[in-house]
N, C-alpha and C positions, 0 to 999 in steps of 0.2 A: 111673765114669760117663763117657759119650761126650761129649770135647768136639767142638764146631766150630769154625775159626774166627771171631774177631769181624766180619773186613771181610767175610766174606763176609754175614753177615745184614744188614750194615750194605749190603752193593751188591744184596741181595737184593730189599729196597723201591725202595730206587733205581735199580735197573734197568728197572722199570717203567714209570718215570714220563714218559719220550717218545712211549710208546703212550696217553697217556692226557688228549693235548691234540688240540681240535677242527681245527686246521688246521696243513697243511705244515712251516710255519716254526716254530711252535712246540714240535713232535716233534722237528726239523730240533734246536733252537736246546737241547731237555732230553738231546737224546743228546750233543749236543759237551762240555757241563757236567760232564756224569757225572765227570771228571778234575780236576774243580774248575777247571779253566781251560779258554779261548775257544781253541779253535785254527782251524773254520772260520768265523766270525762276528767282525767287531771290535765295538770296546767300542759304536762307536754304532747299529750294525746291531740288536744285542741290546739298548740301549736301545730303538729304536724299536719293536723287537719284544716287548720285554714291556710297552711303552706301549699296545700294542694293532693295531698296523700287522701284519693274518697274511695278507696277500698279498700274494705279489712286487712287482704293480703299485702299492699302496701303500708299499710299504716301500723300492722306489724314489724314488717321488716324495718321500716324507720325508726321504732319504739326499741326494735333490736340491739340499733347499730346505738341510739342513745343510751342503754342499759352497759352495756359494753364500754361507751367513754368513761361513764360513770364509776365501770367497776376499775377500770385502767388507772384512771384518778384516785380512788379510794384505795388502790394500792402503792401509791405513792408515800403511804404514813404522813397524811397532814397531821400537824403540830397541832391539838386539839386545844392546846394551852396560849398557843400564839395563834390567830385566828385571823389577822393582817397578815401576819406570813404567808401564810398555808392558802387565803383567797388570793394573794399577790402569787403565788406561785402554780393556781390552777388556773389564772389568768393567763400567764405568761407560756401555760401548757395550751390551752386555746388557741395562742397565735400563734406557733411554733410549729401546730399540727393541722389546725380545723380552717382559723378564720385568717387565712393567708390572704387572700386577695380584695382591696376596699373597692366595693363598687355599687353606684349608689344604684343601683334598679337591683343590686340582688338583695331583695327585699324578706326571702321564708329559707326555711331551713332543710328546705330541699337543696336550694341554690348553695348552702354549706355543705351537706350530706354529698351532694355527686358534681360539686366544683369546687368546694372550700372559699366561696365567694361571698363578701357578705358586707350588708349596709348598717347604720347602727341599729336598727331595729330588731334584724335576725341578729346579730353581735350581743348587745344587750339581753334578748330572748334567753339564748342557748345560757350566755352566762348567768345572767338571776334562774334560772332553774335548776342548773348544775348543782350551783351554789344552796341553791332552798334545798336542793335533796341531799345537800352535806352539811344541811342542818343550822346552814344559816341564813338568819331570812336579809331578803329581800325588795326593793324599791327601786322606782324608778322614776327621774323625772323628765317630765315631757313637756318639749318647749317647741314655739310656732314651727321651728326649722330641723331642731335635734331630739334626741332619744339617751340616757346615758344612767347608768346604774349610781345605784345609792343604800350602802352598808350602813339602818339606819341603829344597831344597837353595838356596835363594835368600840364602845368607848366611845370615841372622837367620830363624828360621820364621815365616813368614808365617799368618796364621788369618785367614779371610774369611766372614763372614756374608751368605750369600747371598738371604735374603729383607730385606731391605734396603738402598737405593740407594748408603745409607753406609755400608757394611759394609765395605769391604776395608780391612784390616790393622786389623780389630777390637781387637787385644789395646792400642793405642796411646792405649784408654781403658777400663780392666777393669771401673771401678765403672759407667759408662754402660753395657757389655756386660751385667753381670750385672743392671741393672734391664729391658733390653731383653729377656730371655730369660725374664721374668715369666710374657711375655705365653701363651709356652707350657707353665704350672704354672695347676692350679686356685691358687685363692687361700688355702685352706686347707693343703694340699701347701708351699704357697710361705715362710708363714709361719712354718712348720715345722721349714723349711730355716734360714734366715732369711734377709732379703733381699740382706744383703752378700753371702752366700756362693752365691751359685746357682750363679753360673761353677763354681765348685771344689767343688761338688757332683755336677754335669754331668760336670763330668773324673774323680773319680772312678769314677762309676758307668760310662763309656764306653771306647770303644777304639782306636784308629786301625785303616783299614780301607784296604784299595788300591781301585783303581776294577771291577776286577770284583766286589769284594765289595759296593763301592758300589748297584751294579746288581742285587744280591738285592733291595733292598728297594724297588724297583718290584716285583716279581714277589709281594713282601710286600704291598705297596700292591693289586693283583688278587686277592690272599686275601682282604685287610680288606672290601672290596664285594662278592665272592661271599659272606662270614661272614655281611655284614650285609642279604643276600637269602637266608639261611638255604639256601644253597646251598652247604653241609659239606660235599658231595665234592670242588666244584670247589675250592673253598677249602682242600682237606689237597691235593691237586696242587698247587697253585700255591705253599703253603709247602715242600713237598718238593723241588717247584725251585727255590724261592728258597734253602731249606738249602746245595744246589750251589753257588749263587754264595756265599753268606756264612753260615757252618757257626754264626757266635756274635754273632748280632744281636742288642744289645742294648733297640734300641728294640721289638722285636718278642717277648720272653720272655712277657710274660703273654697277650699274645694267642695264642700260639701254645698255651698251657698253657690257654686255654678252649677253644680249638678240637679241641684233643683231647677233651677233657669232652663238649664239646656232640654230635659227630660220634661220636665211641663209642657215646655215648647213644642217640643216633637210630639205629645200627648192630645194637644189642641191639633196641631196641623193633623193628626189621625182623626179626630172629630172623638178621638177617648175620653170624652171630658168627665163619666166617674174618677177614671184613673185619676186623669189629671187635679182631680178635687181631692184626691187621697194624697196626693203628691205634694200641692201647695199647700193645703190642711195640716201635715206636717212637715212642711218647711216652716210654715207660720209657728207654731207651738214650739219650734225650736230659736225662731227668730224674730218673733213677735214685732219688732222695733221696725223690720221692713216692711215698708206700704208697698212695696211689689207683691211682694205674698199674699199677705192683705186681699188685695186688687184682685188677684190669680183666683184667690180660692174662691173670691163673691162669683167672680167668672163663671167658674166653672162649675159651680152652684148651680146658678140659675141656668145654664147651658143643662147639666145633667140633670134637674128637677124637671124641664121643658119634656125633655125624652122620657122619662120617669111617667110624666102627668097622658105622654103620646102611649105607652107601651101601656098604662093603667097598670104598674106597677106599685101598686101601695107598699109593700112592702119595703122598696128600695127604695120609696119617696120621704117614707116617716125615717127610716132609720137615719137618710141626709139630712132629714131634717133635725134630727135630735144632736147629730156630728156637729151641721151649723151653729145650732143655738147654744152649743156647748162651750164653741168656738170665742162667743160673741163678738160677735164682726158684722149683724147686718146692720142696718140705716134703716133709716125710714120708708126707701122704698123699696129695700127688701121687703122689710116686714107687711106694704102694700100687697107686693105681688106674691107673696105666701098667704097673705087672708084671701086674695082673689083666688088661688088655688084652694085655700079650706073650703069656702063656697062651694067650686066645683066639685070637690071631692064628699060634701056631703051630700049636697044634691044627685048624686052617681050613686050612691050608698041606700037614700031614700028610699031611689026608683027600681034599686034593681039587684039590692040586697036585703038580705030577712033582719029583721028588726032589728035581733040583737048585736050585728056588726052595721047597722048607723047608730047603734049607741053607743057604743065601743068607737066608732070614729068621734063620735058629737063630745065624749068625754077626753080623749085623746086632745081636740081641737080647745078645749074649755081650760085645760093646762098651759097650752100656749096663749091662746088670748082671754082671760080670765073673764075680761070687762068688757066682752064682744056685747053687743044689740043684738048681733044676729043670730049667735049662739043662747043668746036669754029665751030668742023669743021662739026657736026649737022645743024648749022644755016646757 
């Protein structure tokens, strides 16, 4: 059976996905990602730009107003020799001035910039950047529920909870930490946990994340609002680029895992069934383990290969075809109703194309099923 390689189906969805954002900057900003890393865009360009800033003249002026915090802070004289201090006290300038008000949908740092409003993700953002541009680096770890900075070469590691004023160097009270992080646990969830443990709950389930990974989960944050204006396509964009920046977001698994559902769904009810084969194909590769996916993609397979074989579309039949077998997900009676299609398709090649493309198919077909009769007795 013909393999393919894996990265290539894997760069095959994601190759697309620069073509499939409404303005410059954000084409601009899913092509540079593709490599998993920023090479034209820095960390805070790409923040502002997945906070929503898609035009140069905007995305200046925001890059403005951040150059200017920055210089207002560096005029401060941090202690270059105490470096707890000096992070403890640009912190404490952050919430004094910028991130006044805690609110969990104000998600980019637009919502800081022209509200001073902010959830821990734009909180954590602004701060690890501030911070890497004053020359100290930066981490962050990310847990099913939270987002929070981590000072990881300062002597001692540092942990900072960035939606509250008093959060820097959190761990220096773990049982106050873990009743503070309550507040992001329904109450039944929480009791479940129980309440000493939520901290080491939290760190279990989570991961440390560098700052470009940090920055998927704004572009996660523009899925979650497009999901919930049932606007599924833009919402699998915006997770496919947030994928780029952070490949293994843990705060984002089950949302991700209904927006497949939901956008498949609606994909089939259109009769989309390529889409919807691009859609569970990589839901699958990311979640291998569910036989929904599974199930979806043989679906939509053989739904889109049926149209494929009506249109005489070769083109778009083989390249399914190699996405499938790439896949490996079919059964036996896939593999039936794909030799019933090689048949037809070289007998259509025989009759009514010039030799050298039914050879080209007859070879093509000889990859896939090596040990055919019926392909022996062509030659």
């Amino acid at each position: 059976m013909k393999k393919s390689a894996n990265i290539f189906f894997v760069l095959l969805f994601a190759g697309n996905a620069a073509a499939q954002f409404s303005t410059s900057l954000e084409r601009d900003l899913a092509q540079d990602i593709q490599d998993y890393s920023l090479d034209n865009f820095s960390h805070i360009e790409a923040a502002f730009i997945l906070s929503g800033a898609n035009t140069r003249d905007s995305l200046d002026h925001y890059i403005g107003w951040y150059n200017r915090l920055l210089e207002t802070i560096e005029g401060y004289h941090l202690d270059s020799y105490d470096r707890i201090a000096s992070a403890s006290k640009v912190f404490a300038y952050l919430h004094s001035s910028w991130l006044i008000t805690y609110k969990e949908e104000a998600t980019t740092l637009l919502d800081v910039v022209n509200e001073k409003r902010f959830n821990c993700v734009a909180g954590t953002i602004l701060y690890n950047l501030i911070c890497q541009d004053l020359g100290w680096p930066t981490e962050a770890f990310e847990t099913p529920t939270h987002t929070y900075t981590i000072f990881p070469d300062f002597g001692s590691e540092i942990t900072v909870e960035n939606t509250s004023p008093v959060g820097f160097n959190i761990m220096n009270n773990l049982h106050d930490y873990s009743l503070y992080l309550l507040q992001f646990y329904p109450k039944n969830k929480a009791y479940q946990i129980g309440l000493d443990r939520i901290y080491a709950y939290e760190n279990s389930k989570g991961r440390r994340i560098n700052n470009t990974e940090l920055l998927g989960l704004l572009a996660y944050n523009r899925a979650y609002f497009a999901n919930r204006a049932h606007a599924y396509d833009e919402a699998y964009e915006f997770v496919r680029l947030a994928q780029q920046f952070n490949r293994d977001s843990r705060s984002n698994i089950n949302f991700e895992i209904n927006l497949y559902y939901r956008w498949g769904k609606q994909l089939f009810e259109q009769q989309n069934f390529h889409k919807a084969f691009e859609v569970f194909a990589d839901a699958y590769l990311r979640y291998w383990e569910n036989d929904d996916f599974a199930k979806n993609c043989r679906m939509a397979f053989k739904l889109a290969q049926r149209i494929n074989w009506q249109k005489k579309d070769w083109r778009a039949f083989q390249q399914m075809t190699d996405e499938m077998l790439d896949l490996e997900l079919m059964d036996d009676a896939d593999f039936n109703n794909l030799h019933s299609y090689m048949v037809n398709w070289l007998n259509l090649y025989q009759n009514t194309r010039p030799r050298e493309e039914f050879s080209a198919m007859a070879s093509y077909w000889s990859d896939v099923f090596p040990e055919d009769s019926f392909l022996k007795s062509l030659k």
